[in-house]
C-alpha positions as CSV (number, residue, x, y, z in Angstrom):
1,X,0.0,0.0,0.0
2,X,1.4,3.7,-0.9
3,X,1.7,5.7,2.0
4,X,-0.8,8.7,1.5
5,X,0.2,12.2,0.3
6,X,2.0,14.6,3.6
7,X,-0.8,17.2,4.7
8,X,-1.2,20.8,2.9
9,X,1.5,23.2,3.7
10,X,0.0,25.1,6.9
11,X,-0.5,28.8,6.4
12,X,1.7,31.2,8.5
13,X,0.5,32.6,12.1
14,X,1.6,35.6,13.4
15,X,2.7,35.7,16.8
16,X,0.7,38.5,18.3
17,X,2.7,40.9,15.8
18,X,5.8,40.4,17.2
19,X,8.7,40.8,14.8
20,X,10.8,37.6,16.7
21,X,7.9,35.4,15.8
22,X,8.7,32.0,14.4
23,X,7.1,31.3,11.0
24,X,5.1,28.2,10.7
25,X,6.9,25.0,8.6
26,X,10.6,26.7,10.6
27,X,12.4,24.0,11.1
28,X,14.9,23.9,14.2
29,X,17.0,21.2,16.2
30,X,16.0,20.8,19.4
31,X,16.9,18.4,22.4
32,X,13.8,17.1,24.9
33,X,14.6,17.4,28.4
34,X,10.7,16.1,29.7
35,X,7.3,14.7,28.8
36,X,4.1,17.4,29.0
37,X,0.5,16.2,30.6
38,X,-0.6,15.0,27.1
39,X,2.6,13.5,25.9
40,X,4.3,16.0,24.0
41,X,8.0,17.1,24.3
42,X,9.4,19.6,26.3
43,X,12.6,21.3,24.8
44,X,13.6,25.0,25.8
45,X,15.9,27.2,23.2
46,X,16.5,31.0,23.8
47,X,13.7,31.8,26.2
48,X,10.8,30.0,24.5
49,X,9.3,26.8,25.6
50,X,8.6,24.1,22.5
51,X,5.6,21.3,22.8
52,X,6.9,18.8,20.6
53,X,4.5,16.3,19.2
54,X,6.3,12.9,18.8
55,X,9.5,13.5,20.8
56,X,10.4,12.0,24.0
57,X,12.9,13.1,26.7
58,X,16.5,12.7,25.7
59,X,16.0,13.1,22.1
60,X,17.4,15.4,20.0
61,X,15.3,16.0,17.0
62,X,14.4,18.1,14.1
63,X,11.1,19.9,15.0
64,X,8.9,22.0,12.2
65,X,7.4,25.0,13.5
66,X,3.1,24.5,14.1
67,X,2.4,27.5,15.5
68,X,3.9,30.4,18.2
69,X,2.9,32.8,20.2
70,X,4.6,34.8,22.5
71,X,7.2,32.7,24.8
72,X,5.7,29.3,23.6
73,X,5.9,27.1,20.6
74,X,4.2,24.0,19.4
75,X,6.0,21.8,16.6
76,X,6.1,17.9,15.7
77,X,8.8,15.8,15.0
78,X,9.8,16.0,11.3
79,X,13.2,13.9,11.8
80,X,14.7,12.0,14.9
81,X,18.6,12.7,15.3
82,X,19.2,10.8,18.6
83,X,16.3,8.5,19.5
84,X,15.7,7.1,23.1
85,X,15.5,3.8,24.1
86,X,11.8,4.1,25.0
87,X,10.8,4.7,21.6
88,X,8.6,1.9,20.5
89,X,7.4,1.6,16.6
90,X,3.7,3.0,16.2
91,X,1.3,0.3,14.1
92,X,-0.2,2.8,12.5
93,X,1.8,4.1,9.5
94,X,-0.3,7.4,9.4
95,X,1.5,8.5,12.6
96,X,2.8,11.8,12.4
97,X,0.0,13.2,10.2
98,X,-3.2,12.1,11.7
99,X,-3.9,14.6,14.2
100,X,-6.1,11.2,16.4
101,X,-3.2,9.4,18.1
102,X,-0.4,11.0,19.1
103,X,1.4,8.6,22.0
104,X,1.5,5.7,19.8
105,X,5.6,6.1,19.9
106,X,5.3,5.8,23.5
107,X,4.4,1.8,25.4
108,X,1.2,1.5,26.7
109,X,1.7,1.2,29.8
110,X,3.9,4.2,29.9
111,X,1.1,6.1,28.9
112,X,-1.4,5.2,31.5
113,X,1.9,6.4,33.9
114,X,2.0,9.6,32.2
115,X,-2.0,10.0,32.9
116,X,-1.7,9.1,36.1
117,X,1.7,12.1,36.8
118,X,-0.9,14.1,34.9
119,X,-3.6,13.6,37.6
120,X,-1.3,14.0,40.6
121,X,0.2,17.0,39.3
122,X,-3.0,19.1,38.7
123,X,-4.3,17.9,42.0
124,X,-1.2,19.1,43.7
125,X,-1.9,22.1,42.2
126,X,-4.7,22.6,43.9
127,X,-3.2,21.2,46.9
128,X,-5.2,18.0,46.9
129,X,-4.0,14.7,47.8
130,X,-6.3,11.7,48.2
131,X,-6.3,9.3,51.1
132,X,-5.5,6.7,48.7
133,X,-4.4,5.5,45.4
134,X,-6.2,3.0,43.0
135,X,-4.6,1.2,40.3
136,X,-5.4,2.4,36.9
137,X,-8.0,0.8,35.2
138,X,-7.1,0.0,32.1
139,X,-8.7,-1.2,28.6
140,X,-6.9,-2.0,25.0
141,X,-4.2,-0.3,23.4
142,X,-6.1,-0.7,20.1
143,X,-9.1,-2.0,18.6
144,X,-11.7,-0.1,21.2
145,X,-13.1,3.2,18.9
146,X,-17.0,2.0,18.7
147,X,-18.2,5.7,17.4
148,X,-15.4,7.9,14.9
149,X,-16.4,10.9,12.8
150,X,-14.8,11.0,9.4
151,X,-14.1,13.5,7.2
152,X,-15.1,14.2,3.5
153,X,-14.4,16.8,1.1
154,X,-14.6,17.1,-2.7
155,X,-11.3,18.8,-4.1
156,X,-13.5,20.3,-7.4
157,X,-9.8,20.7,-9.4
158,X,-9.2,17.1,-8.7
159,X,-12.0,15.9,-8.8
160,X,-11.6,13.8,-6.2
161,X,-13.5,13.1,-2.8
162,X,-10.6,13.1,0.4
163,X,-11.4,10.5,3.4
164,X,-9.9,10.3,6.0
165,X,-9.1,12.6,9.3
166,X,-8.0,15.9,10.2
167,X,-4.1,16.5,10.3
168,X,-2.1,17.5,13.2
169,X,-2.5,20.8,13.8
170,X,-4.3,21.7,10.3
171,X,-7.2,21.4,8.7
172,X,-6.1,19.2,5.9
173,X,-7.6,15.4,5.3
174,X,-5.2,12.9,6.2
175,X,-6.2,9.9,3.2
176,X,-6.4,7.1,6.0
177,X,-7.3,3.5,4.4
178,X,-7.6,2.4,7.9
179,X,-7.6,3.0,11.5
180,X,-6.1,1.1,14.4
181,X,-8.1,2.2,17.4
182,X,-11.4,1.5,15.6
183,X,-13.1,-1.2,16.6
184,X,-12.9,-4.3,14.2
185,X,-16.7,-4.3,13.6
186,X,-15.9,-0.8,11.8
187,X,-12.5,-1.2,9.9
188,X,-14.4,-2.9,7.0
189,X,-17.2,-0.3,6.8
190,X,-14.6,2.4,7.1
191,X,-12.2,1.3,4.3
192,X,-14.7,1.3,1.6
193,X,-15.8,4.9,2.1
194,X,-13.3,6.3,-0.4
195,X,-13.8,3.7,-3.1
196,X,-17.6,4.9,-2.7
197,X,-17.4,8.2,-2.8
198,X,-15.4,8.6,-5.5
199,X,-17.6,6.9,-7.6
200,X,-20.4,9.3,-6.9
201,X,-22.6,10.8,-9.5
202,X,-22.6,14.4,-7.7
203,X,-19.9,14.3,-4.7
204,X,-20.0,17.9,-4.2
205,X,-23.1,17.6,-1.6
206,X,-21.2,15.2,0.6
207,X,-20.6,16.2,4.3
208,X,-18.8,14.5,7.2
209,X,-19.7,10.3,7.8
210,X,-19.9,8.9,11.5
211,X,-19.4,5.7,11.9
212,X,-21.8,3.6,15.3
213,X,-20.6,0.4,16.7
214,X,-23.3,-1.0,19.0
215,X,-25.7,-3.9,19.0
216,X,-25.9,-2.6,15.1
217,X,-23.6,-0.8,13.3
218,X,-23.9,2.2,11.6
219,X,-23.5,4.8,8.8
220,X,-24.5,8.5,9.2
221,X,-24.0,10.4,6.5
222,X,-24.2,14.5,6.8
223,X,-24.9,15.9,3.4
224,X,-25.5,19.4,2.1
225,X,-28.1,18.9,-0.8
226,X,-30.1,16.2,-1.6
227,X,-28.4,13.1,-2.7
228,X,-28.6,11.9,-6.3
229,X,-30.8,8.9,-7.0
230,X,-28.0,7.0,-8.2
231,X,-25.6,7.9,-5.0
232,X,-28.4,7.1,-2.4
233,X,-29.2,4.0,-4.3
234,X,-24.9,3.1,-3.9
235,X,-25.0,4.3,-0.3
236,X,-27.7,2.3,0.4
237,X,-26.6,-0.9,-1.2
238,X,-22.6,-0.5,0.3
239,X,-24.5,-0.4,4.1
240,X,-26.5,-2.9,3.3
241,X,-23.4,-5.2,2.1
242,X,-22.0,-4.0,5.3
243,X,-24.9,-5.3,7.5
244,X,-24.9,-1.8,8.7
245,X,-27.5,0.9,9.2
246,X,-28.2,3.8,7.2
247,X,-28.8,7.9,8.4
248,X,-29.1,10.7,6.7
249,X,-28.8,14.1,8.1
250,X,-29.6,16.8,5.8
251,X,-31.5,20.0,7.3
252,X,-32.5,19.2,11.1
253,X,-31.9,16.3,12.8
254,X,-30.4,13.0,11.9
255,X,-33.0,10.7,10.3
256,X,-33.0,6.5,9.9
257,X,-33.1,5.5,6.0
258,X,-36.1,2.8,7.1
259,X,-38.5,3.0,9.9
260,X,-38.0,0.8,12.9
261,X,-34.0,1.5,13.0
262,X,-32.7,2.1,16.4
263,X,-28.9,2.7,17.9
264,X,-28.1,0.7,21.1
265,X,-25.6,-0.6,23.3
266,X,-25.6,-3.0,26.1
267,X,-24.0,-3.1,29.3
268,X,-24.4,-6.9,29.7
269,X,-23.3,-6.7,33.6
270,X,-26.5,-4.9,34.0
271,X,-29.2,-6.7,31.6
272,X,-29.6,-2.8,30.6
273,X,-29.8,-1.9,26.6
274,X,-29.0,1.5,26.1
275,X,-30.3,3.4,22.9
276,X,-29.0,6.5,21.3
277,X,-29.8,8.4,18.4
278,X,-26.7,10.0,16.5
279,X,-25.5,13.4,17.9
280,X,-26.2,12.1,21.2
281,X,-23.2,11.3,23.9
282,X,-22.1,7.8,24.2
283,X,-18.5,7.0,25.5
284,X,-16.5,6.0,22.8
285,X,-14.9,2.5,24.5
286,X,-17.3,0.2,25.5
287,X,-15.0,-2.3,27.6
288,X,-13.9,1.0,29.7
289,X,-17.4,2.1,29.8
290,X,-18.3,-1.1,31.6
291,X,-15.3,-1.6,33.8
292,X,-16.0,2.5,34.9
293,X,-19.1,2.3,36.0
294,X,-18.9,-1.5,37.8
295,X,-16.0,0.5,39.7
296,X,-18.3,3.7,39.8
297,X,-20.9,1.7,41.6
298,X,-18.2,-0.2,43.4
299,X,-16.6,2.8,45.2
300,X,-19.9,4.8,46.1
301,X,-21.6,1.7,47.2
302,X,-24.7,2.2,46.7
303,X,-27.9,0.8,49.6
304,X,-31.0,-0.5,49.0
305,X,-32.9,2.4,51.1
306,X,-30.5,5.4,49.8
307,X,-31.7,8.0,47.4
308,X,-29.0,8.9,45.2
309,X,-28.3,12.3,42.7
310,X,-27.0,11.6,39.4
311,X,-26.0,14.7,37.4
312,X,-25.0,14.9,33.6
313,X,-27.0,11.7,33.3
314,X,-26.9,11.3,29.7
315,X,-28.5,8.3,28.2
316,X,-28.9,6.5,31.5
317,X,-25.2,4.9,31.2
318,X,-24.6,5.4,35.5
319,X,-28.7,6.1,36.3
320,X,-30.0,2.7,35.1
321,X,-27.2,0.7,36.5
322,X,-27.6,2.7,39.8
323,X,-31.8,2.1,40.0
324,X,-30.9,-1.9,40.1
325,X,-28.8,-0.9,43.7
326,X,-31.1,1.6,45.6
327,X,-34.8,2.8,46.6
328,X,-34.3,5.9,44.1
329,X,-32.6,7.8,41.1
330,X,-33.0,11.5,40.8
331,X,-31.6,12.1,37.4
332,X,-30.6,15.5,35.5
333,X,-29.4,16.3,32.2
334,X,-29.3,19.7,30.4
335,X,-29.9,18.2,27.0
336,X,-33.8,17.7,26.8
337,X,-33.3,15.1,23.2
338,X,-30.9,13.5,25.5
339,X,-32.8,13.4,28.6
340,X,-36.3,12.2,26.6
341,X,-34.4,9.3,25.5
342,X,-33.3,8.5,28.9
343,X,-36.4,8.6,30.2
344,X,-37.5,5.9,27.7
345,X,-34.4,3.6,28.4
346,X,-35.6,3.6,32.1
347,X,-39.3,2.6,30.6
348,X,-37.7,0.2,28.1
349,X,-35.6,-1.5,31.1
350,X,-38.8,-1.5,33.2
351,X,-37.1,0.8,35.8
352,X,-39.5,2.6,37.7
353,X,-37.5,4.3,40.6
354,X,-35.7,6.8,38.4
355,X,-36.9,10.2,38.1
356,X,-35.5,13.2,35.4
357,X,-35.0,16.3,35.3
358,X,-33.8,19.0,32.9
359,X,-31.4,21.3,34.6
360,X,-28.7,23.9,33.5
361,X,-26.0,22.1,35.4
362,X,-23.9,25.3,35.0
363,X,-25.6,27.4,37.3
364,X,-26.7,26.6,40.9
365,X,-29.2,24.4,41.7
366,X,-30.8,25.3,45.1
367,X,-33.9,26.3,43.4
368,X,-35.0,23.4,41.9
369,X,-37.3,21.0,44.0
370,X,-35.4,18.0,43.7
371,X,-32.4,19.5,45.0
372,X,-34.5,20.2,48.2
373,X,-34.8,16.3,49.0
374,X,-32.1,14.5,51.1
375,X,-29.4,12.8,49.1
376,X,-26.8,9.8,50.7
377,X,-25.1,9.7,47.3
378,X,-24.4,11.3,43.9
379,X,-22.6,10.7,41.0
380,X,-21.8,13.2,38.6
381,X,-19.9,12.8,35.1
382,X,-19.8,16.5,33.8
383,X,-18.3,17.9,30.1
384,X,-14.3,19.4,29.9
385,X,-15.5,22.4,31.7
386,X,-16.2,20.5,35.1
387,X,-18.5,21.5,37.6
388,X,-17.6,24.0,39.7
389,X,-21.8,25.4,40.8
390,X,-22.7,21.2,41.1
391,X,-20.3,20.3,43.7
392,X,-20.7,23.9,45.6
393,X,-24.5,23.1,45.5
394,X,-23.5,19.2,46.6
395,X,-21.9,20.6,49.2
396,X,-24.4,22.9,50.9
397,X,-26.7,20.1,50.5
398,X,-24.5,17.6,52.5
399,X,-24.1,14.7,50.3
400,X,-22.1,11.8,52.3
401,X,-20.3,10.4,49.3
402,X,-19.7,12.3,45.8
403,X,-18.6,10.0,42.5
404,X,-17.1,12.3,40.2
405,X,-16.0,11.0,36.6
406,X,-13.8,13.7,34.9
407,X,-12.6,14.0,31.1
408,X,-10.5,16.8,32.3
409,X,-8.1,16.4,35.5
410,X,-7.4,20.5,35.5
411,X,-11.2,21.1,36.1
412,X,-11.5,18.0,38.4
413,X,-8.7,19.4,40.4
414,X,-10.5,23.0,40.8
415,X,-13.6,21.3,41.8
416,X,-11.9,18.9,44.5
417,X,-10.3,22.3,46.0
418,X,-14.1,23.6,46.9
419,X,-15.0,19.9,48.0
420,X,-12.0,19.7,50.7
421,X,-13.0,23.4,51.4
422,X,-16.0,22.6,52.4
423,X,-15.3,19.9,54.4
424,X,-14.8,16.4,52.1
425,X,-11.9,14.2,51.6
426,X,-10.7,12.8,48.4
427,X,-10.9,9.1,49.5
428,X,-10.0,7.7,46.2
429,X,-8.6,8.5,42.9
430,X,-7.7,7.1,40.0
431,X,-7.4,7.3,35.9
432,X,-9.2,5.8,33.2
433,X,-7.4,4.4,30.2
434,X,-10.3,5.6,28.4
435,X,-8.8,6.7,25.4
436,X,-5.8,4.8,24.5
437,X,-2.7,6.5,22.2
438,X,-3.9,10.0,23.1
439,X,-3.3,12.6,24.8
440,X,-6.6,12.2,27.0
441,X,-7.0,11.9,30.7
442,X,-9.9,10.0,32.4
443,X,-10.4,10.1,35.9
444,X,-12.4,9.1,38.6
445,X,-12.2,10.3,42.4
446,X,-14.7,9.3,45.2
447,X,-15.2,12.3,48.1
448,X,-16.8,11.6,51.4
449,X,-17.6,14.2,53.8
450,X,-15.3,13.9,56.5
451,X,-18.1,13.0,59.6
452,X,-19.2,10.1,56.9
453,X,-15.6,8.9,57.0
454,X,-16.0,5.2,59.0
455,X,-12.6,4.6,60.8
């Protein structure tokens, strides 16, 4: 197989105006001294500080400029002079170019170590240190992508339709024939995309594709203008060869190609089926989404007479599980399509003691009604930006034991700092090898209010 063409040149950046500014595509020698959070080198070179995607501490290597600003500069390996002995060979060729996986020169397991310094730091930060430690929980190194958007454009002077993904640090399509953290239900149904679309009678009305991976797999195809007969009737025929689903999304909402169609997944500790519609949230590795919330539910332990508070609920994926433990589930969500379809899992699951409720989990939450009941638990799983007004509002409201699942350990930290505040202890903490060869941090910490705390 060819290897694909490098991304488009990337367009030059000014630095804030100032006439030192490095121009993007420099290219400069540079030796690593230390890893960053996400995995990027650290090299330092007449005052600036360089992020170096693809480098690794005691390297020196040939850097090409991404962008700068100020006293900091992000670049990515363009040619290794002095490799270290930790250096492992990536499987995927694309490495490099692809802007999805960026640790895949680094061992698995040293990348769940750097996740976990990555969650101790920012918690130091903050000047947080939990009672204990739990191992890592940890999932594949490949093969665990259930869900992937993909892009798609039409080059007009080509005449020719890209697939693939976004480059590092442009906009460019990366022509990927394949992907190694997809799951291997999708790798067929992905590697036939650009053979179809090129063979389109009208190409220019194609949009982005994602790809489902669930009790069905699926194609969703975003498109600007209304298909040609002949495309749809190729679309429908390579999904069909594919034993896969078919959505449209044109104007509004995402639409199934025949009645009846449905997105799930299972959570087959549970008995629970889970459905989804595209657009909706769904954690992207199913064998970590399992082993998360058995631990979720293992930590907070859960009574049969407790009442417990379950913010950012989502789809159901910790409120369902949690109604099979205790008396009750008061469950909030600030995405009504999301929440609706929540509240028909529960139905569908024949779970009758949890209750929803649409809230803007940004803002406080003393006015509501259900915040006015008495709560021995919650468990909360918030977006990047944390949840800074939901854990002040847990706190006035005296919750014994708070769950808290975090994509982000910087906002997790800053949110820890007002729980111990206000009188908690981080009892446990731990990552999440959620999403394996990148840069991404799971985490999960369990805070009990310190007169809760059993000796």
């Amino acid at each position: 197989m060819s290897r694909p063409k490098a991304p488009k040149t990337l367009r030059f950046q000014p630095a804030g105006g100032e006439r030192n500014s490095l121009p993007v595509g420099k290219k400069q020698v540079l030796n690593i001294e230390r890893l960053a959070h996400d995995g990027r080198g650290i090299a330092f070179l007449e005052g600036r500080t360089w992020f170096v995607s693809g480098a690794l501490p005691g390297e020196q290597v040939q850097v090409q400029v991404l962008s700068a600003r100020s006293k900091v500069v992000e670049a990515q390996v363009v040619a290794i002079q002095t490799s270290s002995p930790e250096r492992i060979t990536p499987e995927c060729q694309w490495v490099g170019q692809c802007g999805g996986c960026t640790l895949q020169h680094i061992s698995h397991a040293q990348q769940v170590s750097l996740k976990h310094d990555n969650l101790v730091e920012q918690l130091n930060r903050e000047g947080v240190t939990p009672l204990a430690w739990a191992e890592p929980l940890v999932g594949p190194a490949f093969a665990y992508r259930r869900r992937a958007r993909i892009a798609v454009r039409y080059e007009v002077k080509q005449k020719h339709v890209e697939v693939g993904f976004r480059g590092l640090a442009t906009t460019a399509i990366v022509e990927v024939q394949n992907c190694a953290i997809l799951v291997e239900d999708l790798q067929p149904l992905f590697a036939g995309l650009a053979t179809l679309f090129n063979a389109f009678q009208q190409p220019q009305t194609l949009g982005h594709v994602e790809l489902f991976s669930g009790r069905s797999n699926a194609l969703l195809l975003r498109h600007t203008q209304a298909l040609h007969a002949d495309d749809l009737q190729q679309l429908r025929a390579y999904c069909a060869g594919h034993n896969a689903q078919l959505w449209l999304q044109g104007i509004g909402e995402p639409q199934p190609d025949q009645a009846g169609q449905t997105l799930s997944y299972q959570l087959p500790e549970f008995g629970l089926d889970i459905a989804y519609q595209p657009g909706d949230f769904v954690q992207v590795n199913a064998q970590m989404n399992e082993a998360m919330i058995a631990q979720a539910l293992d930590w907070l332990a859960p009574q049969a007479d407790e009442r417990v508070l379950d913010l950012f609920c989502g789809l159901g994926n910790f409120a369902l599980p949690l109604a099979q433990k205790v008396k009750e589930v008061v469950a909030v969500e600030g995405v009504e399509s999301m929440l609706a379809r929540a509240n028909e899992n529960a139905q569908a699951n024949q779970l009758n003691n949890v209750h929803f409720f649409h809230a803007d989990l940004s803002t406080s939450l003393r006015d509501k009604e259900w915040s006015k009941q008495t709560y021995a638990a919650a468990l909360l799983d918030p977006p990047r930006e944390g949840a800074q007004a939901a854990v002040t509002d847990l706190a006035k409201m005296k919750v014994a034991r708070i769950l808290y699942v975090s994509c982000n350990p910087a906002t997790l930290a800053r949110d820890a700092a007002v729980l111990i505040a206000r009188g908690y202890r981080l009892h446990k903490a731990c990552v999440l090898d959620m999403f394996a060869q990148t840069g991404h941090t799971e985490a999960m910490a369990l805070f009990v209010k310190k007169e809760a705390v059993k000796n």
